[in-house]
N, C-alpha and C positions, 0 to 999 in steps of 0.2 A: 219138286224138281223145277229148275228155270232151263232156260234155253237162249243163248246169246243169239242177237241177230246181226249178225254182221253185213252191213248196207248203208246205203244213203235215205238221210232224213232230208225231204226237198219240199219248194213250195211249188202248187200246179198249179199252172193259170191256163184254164183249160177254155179253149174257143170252137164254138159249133157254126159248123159253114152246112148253107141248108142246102145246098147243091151234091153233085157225086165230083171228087177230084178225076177220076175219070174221063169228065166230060172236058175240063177245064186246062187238062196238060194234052201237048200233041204230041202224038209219038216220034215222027222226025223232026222234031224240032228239040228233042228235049238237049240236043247242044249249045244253043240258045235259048235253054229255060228261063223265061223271066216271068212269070203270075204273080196276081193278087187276087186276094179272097177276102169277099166280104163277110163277117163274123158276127151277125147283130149277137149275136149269145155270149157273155163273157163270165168266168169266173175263177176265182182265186181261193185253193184246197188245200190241206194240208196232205202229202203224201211223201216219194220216197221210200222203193223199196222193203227197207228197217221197219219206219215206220207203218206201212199199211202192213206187212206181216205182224206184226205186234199189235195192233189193232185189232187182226182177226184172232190172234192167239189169246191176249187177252180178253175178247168178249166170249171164247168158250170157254173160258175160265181156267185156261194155262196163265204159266209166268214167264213173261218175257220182260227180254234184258237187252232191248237193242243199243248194238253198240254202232256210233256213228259219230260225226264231225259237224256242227252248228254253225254259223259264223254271226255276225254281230247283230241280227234280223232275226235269230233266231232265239230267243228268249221266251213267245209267245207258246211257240215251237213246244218249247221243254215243258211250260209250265201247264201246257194242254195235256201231255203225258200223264204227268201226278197226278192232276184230277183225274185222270180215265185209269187212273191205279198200275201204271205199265211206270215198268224200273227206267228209272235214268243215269244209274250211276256211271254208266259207260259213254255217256254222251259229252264228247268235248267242247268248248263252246271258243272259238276264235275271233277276236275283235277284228282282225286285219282283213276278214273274208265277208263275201256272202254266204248265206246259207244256199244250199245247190237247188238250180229253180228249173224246172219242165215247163214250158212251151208247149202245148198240145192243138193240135185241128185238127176236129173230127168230122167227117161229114156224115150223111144221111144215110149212108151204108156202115158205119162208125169204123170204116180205113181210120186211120191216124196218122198224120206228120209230127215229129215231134223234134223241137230243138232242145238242149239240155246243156246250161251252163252249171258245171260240179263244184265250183265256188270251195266251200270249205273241204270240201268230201278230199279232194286232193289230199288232204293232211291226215283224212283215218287213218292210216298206218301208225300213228303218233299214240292211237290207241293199241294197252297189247293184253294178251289172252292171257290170262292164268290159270293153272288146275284150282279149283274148288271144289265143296263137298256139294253144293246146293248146283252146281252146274253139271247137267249131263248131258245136254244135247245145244248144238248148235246149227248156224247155216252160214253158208259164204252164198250170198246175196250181190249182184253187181256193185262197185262202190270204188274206189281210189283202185286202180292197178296195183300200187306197191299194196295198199290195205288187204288186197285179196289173197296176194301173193302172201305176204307173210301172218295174217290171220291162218289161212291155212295149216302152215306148218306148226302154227301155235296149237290149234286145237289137237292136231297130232300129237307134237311133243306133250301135250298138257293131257291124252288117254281120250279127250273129249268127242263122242261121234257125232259127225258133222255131212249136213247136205251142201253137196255143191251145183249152185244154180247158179249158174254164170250171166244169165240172162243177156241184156243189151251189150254187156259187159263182155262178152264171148270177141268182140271182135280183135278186143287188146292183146291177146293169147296168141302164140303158133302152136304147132301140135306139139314141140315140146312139152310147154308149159302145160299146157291141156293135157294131157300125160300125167303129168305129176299129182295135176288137180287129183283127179280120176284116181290114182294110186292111192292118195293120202284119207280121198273121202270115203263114206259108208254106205251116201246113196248120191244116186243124180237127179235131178230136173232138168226139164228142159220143155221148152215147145219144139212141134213138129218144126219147125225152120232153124230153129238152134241145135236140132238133133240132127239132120242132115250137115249143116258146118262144122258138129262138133266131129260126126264120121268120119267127114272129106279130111279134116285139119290131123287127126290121132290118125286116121286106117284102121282103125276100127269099128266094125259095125254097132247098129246097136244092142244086137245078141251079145259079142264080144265084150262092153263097156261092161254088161250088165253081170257078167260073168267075172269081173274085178271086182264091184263091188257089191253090197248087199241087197240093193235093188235099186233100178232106174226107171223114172215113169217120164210118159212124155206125152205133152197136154195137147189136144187136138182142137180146142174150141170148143164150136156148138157140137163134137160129135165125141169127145169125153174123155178119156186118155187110153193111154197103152201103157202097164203096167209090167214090166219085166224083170223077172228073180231067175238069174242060171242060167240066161238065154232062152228065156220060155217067157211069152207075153201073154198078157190078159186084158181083152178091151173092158174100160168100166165105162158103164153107161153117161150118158150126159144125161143130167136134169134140168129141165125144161122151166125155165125163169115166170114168173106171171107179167115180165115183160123185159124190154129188150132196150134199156135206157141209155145206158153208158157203159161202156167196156173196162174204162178207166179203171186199174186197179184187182181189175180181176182174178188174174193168175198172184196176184199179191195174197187176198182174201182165199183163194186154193193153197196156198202154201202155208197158212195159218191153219187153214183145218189140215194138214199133213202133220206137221210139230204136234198142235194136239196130240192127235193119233199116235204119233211116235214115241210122247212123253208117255201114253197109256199102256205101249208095248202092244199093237194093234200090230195085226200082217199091213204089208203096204196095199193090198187091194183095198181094207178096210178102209184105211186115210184115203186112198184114192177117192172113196164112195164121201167122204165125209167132207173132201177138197171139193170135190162136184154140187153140193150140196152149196157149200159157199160161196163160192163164184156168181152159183143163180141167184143166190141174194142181192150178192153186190152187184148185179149187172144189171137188176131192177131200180137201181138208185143211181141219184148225180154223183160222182166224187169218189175220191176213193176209200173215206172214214167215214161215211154217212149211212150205212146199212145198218139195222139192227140185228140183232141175236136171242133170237130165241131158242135156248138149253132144253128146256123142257118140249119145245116141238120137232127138235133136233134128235132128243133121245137119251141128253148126256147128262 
């Protein structure tokens, strides 16, 4: 079984300010916000959505097929893929773009500012969905607005069950749209702060969302998620990282152990416990592809 990931393949050029941003913004001033931060820590990641779920789906030993938009910087990009055994065939590559690049600063609390130029990602749309025999499951993953909009309907029309995790991506939507998401998907994601906008924007709770489709979970950080099938919720527990390195990528590495679980036909508490599980990995490491995997201490 493979599993399309529909998202942004990006580069992350990630900066650590040793300070709390906290300290450093004033509250009546922020009309006249002007700051600078100093970043002695600098580094350049491969990440994007697509790909860090594909990364995680990959190293439990799923098959992912992320599909996304490259631009002419991206080559290195693709050919890091192959070697890590993660399908490319979906990957379009555009001379006329960048590849889409994150901006990140994190401080010593690991808050995060992040800037985000989508460069290629604009053109995902250009990529489109087919029914296949070897495909059964997908995600709509943040990435191009028209990409999200019409990947979706693809995976409908095409029988394909799909999660929809709008993530950063949520603000592009009115509740219209957001409606329709929610109608055509199987399951949701969401973090606690994308779960309250996605309520406020639809009017519907998140009993309600979950009661449309097959289950919705929604990720709470260090204290684990809320998992909800019928309008009936089930907190799963957070696990406890052997340290608390970088956030970056996180909920990416939990959304890769959910697709596992999903391709295994696991209940979604199970994925929850198995998304939990990888997050603390990844949150013990720099980057968002840098974590390893170990099957056999996992269980699987």
């Amino acid at each position: 079984m493979a599993s399309v990931i529909c998202g942004s393949l990006a580069f992350d050029t990630i900066m650590t300010f040793e300070g709390r941003f906290a300290e450093q913004i004033l509250p009546d001033q922020l009309h006249i916000l002007n700051v600078s931060f100093l970043v002695p820590g600098l580094r350049r990641d491969f990440g994007g959505c697509a790909g860090n779920i594909a990364y995680s789906l990959n190293a439990l030993g799923g098959r992912a097929l992320p599909m996304a938009a490259v631009g002419s910087d991206g080559a290195d990009y693709v050919q890091r893929l192959k070697e890590l055994g993660v399908g490319t065939e979906f990957i379009l590559q555009l001379d006329d773009s960048y590849t889409a690049q994150a901006m990140i600063m994190t401080d010593r609390d690991n808050n995060q500012i992040t800037a985000f130029h989508p460069g290629a990602m604009q053109q995902a749309h250009l990529n489109r969905i087919e029914a296949r025999e070897d495909i059964r499951l997908g995600i709509i993953a943040p990435d191009g607005r028209e990409a999200m909009l019409q990947h979706a309907a693809q995976f409908k029309a095409a029988g394909i069950p799909f999660v929809f995790d709008p993530g950063q991506g949520l603000p592009m939507f009115d509740g219209k749209d957001l409606a329709h998401f929610i109608d055509q998907a199987d399951w949701v994601v969401v973090n606690d702060y994308e779960g309250r906008m996605l309520s406020e924007r639809t009017g519907w709770s998140t009993a309600e969302i979950s009661r449309r489709v097959r289950g919705m979970v929604v990720t709470l950080g260090a204290e684990g998620c809320d998992v909800w099938v019928g309008g009936e919720a089930t907190r799963v527990a957070p696990v406890t990282p052997e340290a608390v390195v970088d956030p970056t990528g996180c909920g990416d590495a939990w959304r890769g152990g959910l697709l596992y679980g999903l391709e295994q036909g696991w209940d979604l508490v199970r994925c929850a416990e198995l998304g939990n599980r990888l997050g603390a990995l990844k949150i013990a490491q720099r980057g968002p592809q840098n974590y390893q995997v170990d099957r056999a201490a996992l269980g699987l």
